[in-house]
C-alpha positions in Angstrom: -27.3 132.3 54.5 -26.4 135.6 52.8 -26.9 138.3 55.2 -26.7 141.4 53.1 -28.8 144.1 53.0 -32.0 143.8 51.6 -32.7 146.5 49.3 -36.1 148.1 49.2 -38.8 146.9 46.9 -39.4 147.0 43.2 -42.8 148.8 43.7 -42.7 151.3 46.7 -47.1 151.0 46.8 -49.0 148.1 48.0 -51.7 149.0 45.7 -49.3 149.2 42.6 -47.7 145.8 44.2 -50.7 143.9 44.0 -51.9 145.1 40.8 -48.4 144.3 38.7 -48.8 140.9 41.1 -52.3 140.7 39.2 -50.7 141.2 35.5 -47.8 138.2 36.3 -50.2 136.0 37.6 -52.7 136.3 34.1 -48.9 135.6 32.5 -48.3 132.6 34.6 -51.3 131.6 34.4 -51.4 131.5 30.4 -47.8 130.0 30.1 -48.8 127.2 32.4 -52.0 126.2 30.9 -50.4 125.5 27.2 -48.8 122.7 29.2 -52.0 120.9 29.8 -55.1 122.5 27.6 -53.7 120.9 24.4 -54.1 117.3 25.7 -58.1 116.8 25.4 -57.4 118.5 21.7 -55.3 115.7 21.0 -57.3 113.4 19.0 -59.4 116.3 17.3 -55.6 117.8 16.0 -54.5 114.5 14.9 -57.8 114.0 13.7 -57.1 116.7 11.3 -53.2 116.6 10.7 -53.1 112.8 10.9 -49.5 111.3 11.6 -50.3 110.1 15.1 -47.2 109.0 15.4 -46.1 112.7 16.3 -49.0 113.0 18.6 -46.9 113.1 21.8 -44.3 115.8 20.3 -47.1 118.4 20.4 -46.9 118.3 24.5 -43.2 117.4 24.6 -41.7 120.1 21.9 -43.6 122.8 24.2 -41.8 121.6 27.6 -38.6 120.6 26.0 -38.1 124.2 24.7 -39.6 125.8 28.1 -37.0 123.6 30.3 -33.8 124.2 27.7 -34.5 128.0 28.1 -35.1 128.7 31.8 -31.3 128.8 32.9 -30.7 131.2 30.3 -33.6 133.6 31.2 -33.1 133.4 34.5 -29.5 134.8 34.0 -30.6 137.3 31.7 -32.8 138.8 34.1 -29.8 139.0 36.9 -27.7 140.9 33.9 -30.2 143.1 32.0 -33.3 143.2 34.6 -36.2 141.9 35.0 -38.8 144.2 33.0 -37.2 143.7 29.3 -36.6 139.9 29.8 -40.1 139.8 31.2 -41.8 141.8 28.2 -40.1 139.7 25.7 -40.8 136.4 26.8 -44.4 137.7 26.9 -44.2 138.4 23.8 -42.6 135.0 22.3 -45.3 133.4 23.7 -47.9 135.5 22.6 -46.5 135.3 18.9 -45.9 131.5 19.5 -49.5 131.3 20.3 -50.4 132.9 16.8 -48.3 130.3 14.8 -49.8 127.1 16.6 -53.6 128.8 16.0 -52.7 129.5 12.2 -50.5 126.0 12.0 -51.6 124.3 8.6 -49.6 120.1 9.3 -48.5 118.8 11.9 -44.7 119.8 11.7 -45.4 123.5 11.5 -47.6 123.1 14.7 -45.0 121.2 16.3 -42.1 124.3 15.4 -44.7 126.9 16.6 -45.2 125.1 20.0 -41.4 125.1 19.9 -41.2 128.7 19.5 -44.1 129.2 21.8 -42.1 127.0 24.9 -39.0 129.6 24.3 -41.3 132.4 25.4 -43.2 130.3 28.1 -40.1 129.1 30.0 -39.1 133.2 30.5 -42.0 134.0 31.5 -42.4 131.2 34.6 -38.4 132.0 35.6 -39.0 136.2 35.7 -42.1 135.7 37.6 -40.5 134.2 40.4 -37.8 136.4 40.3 -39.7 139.7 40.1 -41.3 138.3 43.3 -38.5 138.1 45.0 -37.6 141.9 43.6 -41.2 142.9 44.8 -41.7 141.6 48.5 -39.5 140.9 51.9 -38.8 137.1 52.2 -41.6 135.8 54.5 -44.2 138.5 52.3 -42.8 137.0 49.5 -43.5 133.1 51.1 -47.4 134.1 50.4 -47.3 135.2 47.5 -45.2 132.5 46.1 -48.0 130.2 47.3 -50.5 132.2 45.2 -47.7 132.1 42.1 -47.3 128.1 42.5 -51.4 127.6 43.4 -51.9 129.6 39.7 -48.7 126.7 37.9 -50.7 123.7 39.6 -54.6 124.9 39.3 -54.0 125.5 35.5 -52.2 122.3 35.1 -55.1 120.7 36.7 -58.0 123.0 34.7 -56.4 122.6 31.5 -57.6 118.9 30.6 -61.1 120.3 31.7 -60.8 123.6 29.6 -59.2 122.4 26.5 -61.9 119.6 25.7 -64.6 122.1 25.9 -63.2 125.1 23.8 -62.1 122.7 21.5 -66.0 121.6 21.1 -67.9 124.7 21.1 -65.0 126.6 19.0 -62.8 124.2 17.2 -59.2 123.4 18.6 -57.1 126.3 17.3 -59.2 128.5 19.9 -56.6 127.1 22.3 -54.0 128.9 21.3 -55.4 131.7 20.0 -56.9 132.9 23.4 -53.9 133.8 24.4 -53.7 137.0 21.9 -56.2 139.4 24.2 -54.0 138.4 27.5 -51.3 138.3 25.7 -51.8 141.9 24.8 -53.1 143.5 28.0 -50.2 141.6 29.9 -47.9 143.6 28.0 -49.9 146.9 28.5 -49.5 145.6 32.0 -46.6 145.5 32.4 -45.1 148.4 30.3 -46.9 150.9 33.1 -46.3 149.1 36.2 -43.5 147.3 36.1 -40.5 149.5 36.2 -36.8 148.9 35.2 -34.1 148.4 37.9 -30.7 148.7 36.7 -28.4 146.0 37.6 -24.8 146.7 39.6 -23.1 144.1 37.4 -21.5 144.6 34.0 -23.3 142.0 31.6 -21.2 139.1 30.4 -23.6 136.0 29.3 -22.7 132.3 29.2 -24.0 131.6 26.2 -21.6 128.6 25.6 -22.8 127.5 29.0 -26.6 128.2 28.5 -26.5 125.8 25.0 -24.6 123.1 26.8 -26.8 123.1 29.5 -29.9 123.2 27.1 -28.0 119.7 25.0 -28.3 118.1 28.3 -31.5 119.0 28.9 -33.0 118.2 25.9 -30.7 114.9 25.5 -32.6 113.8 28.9 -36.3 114.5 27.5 -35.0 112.3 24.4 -34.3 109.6 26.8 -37.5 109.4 28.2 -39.2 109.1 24.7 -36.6 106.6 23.4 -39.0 103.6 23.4 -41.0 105.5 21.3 -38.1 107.7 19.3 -35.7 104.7 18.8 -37.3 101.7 19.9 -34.5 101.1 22.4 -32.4 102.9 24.7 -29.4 100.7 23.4 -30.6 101.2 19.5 -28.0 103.5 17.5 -30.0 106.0 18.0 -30.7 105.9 22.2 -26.8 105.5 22.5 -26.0 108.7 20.2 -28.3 110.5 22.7 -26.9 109.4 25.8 -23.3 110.6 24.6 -24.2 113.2 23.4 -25.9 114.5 26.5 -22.8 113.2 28.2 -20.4 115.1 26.5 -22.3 118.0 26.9 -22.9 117.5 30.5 -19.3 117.0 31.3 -18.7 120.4 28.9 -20.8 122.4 30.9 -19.3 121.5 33.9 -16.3 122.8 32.4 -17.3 125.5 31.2 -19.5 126.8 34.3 -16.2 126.9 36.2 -14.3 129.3 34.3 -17.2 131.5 33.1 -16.8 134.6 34.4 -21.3 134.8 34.9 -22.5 131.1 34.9 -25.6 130.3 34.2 -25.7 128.3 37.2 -23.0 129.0 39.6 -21.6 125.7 40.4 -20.7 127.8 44.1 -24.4 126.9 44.4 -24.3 123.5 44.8 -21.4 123.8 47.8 -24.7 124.0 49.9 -26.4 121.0 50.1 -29.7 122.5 50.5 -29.8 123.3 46.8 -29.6 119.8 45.3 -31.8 118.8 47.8 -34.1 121.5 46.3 -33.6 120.7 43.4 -34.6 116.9 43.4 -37.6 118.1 45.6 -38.5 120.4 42.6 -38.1 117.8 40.3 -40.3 115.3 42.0 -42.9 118.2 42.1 -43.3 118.3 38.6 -42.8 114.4 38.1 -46.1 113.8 40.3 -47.5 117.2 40.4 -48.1 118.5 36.4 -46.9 115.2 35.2 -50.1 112.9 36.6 -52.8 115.4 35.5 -53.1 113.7 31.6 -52.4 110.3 33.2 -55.7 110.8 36.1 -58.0 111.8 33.1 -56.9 108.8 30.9 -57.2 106.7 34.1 -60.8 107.8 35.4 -62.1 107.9 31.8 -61.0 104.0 31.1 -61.5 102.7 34.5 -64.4 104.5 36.2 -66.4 104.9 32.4 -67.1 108.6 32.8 -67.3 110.8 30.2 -65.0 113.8 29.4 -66.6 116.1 31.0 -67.6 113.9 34.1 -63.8 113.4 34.7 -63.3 117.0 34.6 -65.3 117.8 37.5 -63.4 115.3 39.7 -60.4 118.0 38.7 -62.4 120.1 41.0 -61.4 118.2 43.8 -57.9 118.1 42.9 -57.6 122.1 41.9 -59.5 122.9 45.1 -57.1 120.8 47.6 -54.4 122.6 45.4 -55.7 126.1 46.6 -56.5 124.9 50.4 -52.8 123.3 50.8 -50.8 125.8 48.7 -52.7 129.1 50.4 -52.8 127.3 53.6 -48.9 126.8 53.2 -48.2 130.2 52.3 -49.6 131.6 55.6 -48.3 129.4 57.9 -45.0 129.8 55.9 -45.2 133.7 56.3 -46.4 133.8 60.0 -43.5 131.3 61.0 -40.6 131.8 58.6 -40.1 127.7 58.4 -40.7 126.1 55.1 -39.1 122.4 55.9 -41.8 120.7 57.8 -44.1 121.4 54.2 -41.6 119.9 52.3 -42.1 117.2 54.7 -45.6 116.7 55.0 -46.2 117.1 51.0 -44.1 114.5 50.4 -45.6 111.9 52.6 -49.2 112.8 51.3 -47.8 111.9 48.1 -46.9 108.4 48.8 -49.9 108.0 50.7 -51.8 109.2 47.7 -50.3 107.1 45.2 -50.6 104.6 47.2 -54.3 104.8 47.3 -54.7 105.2 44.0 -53.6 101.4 44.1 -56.5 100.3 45.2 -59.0 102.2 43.4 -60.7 99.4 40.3 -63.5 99.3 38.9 -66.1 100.0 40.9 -64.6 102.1 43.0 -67.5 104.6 44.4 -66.8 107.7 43.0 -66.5 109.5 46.6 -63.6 107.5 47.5 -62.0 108.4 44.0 -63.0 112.4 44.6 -61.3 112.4 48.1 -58.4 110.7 47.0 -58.3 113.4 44.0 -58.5 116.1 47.0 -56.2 114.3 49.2 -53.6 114.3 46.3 -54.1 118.3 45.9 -53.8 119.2 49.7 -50.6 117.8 49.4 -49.5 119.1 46.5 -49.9 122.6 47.5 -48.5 122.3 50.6 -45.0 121.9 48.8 -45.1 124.6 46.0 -44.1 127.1 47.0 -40.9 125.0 49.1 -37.7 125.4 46.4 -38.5 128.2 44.9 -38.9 130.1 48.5 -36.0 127.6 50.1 -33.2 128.8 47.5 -34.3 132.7 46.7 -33.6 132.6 50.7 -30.3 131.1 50.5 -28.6 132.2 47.7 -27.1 136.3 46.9 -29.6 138.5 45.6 -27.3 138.7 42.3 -27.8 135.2 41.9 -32.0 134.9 42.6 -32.4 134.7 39.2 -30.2 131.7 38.3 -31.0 130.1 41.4 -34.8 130.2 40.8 -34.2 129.2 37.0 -32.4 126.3 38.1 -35.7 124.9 40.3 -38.0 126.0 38.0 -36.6 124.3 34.9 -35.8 121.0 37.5 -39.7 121.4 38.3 -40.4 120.9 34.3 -38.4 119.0 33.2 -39.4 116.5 36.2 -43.3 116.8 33.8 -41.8 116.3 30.6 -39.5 113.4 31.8 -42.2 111.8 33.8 -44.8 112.3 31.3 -42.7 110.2 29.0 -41.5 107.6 31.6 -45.7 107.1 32.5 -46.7 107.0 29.3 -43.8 104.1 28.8 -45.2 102.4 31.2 -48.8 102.5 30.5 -47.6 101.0 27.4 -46.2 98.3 28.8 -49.0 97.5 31.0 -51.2 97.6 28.2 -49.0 95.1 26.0 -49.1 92.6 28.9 -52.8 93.0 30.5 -55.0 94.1 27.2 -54.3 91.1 25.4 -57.0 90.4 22.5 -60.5 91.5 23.8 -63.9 90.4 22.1 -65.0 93.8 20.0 -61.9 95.9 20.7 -59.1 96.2 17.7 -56.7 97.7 19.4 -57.1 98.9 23.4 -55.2 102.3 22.8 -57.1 104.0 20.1 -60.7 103.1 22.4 -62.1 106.9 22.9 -64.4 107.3 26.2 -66.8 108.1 23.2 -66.4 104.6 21.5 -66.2 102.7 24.7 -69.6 103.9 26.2 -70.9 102.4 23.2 -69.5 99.2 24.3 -71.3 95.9 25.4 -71.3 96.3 29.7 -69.3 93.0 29.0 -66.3 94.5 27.1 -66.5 97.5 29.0 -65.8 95.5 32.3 -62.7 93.5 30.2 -60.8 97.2 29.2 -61.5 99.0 32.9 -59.9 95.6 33.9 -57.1 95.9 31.7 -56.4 100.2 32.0 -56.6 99.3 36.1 -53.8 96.7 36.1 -51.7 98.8 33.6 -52.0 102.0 35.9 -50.9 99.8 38.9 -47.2 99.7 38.2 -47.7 103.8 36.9 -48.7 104.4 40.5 -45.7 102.2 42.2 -43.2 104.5 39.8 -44.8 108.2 41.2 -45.3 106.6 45.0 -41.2 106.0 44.7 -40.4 109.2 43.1 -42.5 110.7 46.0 -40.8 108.9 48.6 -37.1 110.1 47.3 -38.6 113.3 47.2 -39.5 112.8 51.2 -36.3 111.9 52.1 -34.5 114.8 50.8 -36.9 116.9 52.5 -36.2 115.1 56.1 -32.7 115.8 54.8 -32.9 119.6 54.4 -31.1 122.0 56.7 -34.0 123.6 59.2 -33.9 127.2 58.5 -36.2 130.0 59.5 -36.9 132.8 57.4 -35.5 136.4 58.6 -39.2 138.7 59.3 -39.5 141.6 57.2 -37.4 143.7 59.5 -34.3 141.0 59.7 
């Protein structure tokens, strides 16, 4: 671990701490949510656009541009500081926001939620690192928790809120919320947040950030392909995998001799950060990556409505806040982070596993603790990488370090959101079969299906539950590699503010 001296905080006043901390968390907060509110408007947009086809690009265009940025903000920040590279992702977003809510087909609201994802991944990388700028390492272990409870609870409140603003105000009011916080974010932050120069003469990797953003993106590809190119080993599917190869292997290459890498390959000479890393990125796989998947499932299986879905979300959100706070404290009052990794991990596979043998039928109690079960232990790991490699690394490399978990936590959504949805597919294609009343299984709205004979009903529940079994088996395994890089992690305790 990097024993240097710690130098003293961004923000010298509690009071001027905690109110900047207020203005990045309404950021975060409104960054994070456009990766979930948009999915109840789903069928309303297409409804209007047509070309259903494209339906899953309007999700996957926002995270594909929020993961291929991150390492590239990230860096910026280390080079230029945080306060510009925080004001104009802010501001990306906020114009990004504009274009989706004035969007006029389909492919213009797929480029503005393109546009909109190169703002949103800036703002979710300079957040944590202006955290680790504003408070001393175990401080900062609580306040994390509060940063990573705001990137979970609007994941899980998204579904929830989207649906009903869609309703009452039509589906562009989505996006074009974000305008007002939007604007008083950046009032925010041109008062409080002050500039700190940096010690180090700027020299960007920009060859390295773009060959690092081709591998990204050639990995999202990859867990669309199905869908994009009907097969992995289709023309198409093998272009992608060399392409993302030779870039890969290029950036590699690059990083070595770059004189500021966007990722310092000296980081990965501690085996802590990979480990970190594939934590992170089994955090977003069953974390943000579940949330569209446990509507779809309680909706088809359980035959509640929208809305009566949504409130089970309360259970999830609310373990989210008691496991993620709960961490944070304990985190801050003992300085070790490992045994969280630990015990979030198991709960996963445990939850996963129960989610098994929910069916039709199911009392909804069961289903509602299971839902809290799942967010307990999904806060209890947060706040883990993020905290684990900002303690490890130099304080010149914070930023890249915490861009590099951050855009492993998304890109673990987007890839798993793909990978689910592949084989939900699947499931369907074997179990739905040809059901009396239904033309075709996947187009059935909760809407449509309440109007159902109890009969036919009974037949799709059937059908969803045996498709979401294997969906389940998939997250339960990415959980357990997740535990075992946790058991796997060096035991470290965090130096106290004085240390």
């Amino acid at each position: 671990m990097d024993m240097q001296t710690t130098p003293a905080p961004l923000v010298s006043s509690k009071a001027l701490r905690l109110t900047l901390f207020g203005f990045l968390m309404a950021a975060l907060f409104m960054a994070t949510l456009d990766n979930q509110i948009v999915s109840t408007a789903l069928p309303t947009i297409v409804g209007e656009f047509g070309q259903m086809e494209r339906f899953g690009w309007i999700g996957s265009s926002y995270l594909l541009a929020t993961c291929a940025v991150m390492p590239l903000y990230g860096k910026l920040g280390d080079l230029f500081g945080r306060r510009y590279v925080m004001i104009a992702a802010v501001t990306i977003f906020t114009l990004g926001s504009i274009a989706c809510g004035l969007a006029v087909s389909m492919n213009t609201l797929i480029a503005a939620r393109v546009f909109q994802g190169l703002g949103g991944g800036g703002i979710m990388v300079s957040i944590f690192s202006i955290n680790a700028d504003l408070f001393e390492p175990r401080e900062r272990a609580r306040y994390q928790s509060y940063s990573s409870l705001m990137l979970m609870a609007s994941g899980a409140i998204g579904p929830v809120l989207g649906g009903t603003m869609s309703d009452l105000f039509g589906w562009r009011s989505i996006f074009l919320i974000n305008i007002p916080i939007g604007a008083i974010v950046l009032a925010g932050l041109f008062v409080f947040l002050p500039y700190r120069r940096p010690t180090r003469q700027p020299k960007i990797d920009y060859a390295g950030a773009l060959l690092l953003a081709g591998a990204v993106t050639s990995v999202v590809l990859l867990a669309d392909g199905p869908e994009l190119f009907g097969s992995l080993l289709s023309p198409g599917g093998l272009s992608v995998i060399a392409f993302g190869l030779v870039c890969a292997i290029a950036w590699v290459l690059v990083e070595r001799r770059a004189p500021e890498p966007i990722v310092p390959l000296s980081l990965f000479a501690n085996p802590s950060f990979s480990l970190f890393l594939v934590i992170s990125l089994a955090s977003g796989a069953i974390g943000i990556g579940m949330v569209n998947y446990f509507a779809l499932f309680l909706q088809t299986t359980t035959g509640l409505s929208p809305s009566s879905a949504g409130l089970l979300f309360i259970m999830l959100t609310g373990g989210i806040v008691c496991g993620s706070l709960s961490a944070g404290r304990m985190i801050s009052m003992t300085g070790r982070y490992k045994p969280f990794a630990i015990a979030s991990a198991s709960m996963a596979v445990i939850a996963m596993l129960l989610f098994t043998l929910i069916h039709p039928g199911t009392p909804i109690v069961l289903i509602a603790l299971a839902m809290g079960f799942h967010g307990i232990g999904i806060g209890l790991g947060q706040q883990v990488p993020i905290t684990g490699v900002q303690n490890m690394v130099s304080r010149g490399d914070v930023g890249a370090a915490t861009g590099a978990v951050t855009l492993s936590r998304m890109a673990g959504a987007s890839i798993a959101i793909s990978l689910y949805g592949a084989t939900i597919a699947a499931g369907l294609a074997r179990h739905g079969g040809v059901i009396a009343g239904v033309e075709d299984i996947e187009k059935l709205t909760p809407a449509m299906l309440s109007a159902l004979p109890a009969s036919v009903q009974q037949a799709v529940a059937a059908s969803y539950t045996a498709a979401f079994h294997p969906l389940f088996l998939t997250a339960a395994g990415i959980a357990a590699v997740a535990l075992v890089s946790a058991v796997l992690l060096k035991s470290v305790r965090l130096p106290s503010a004085k240390g």
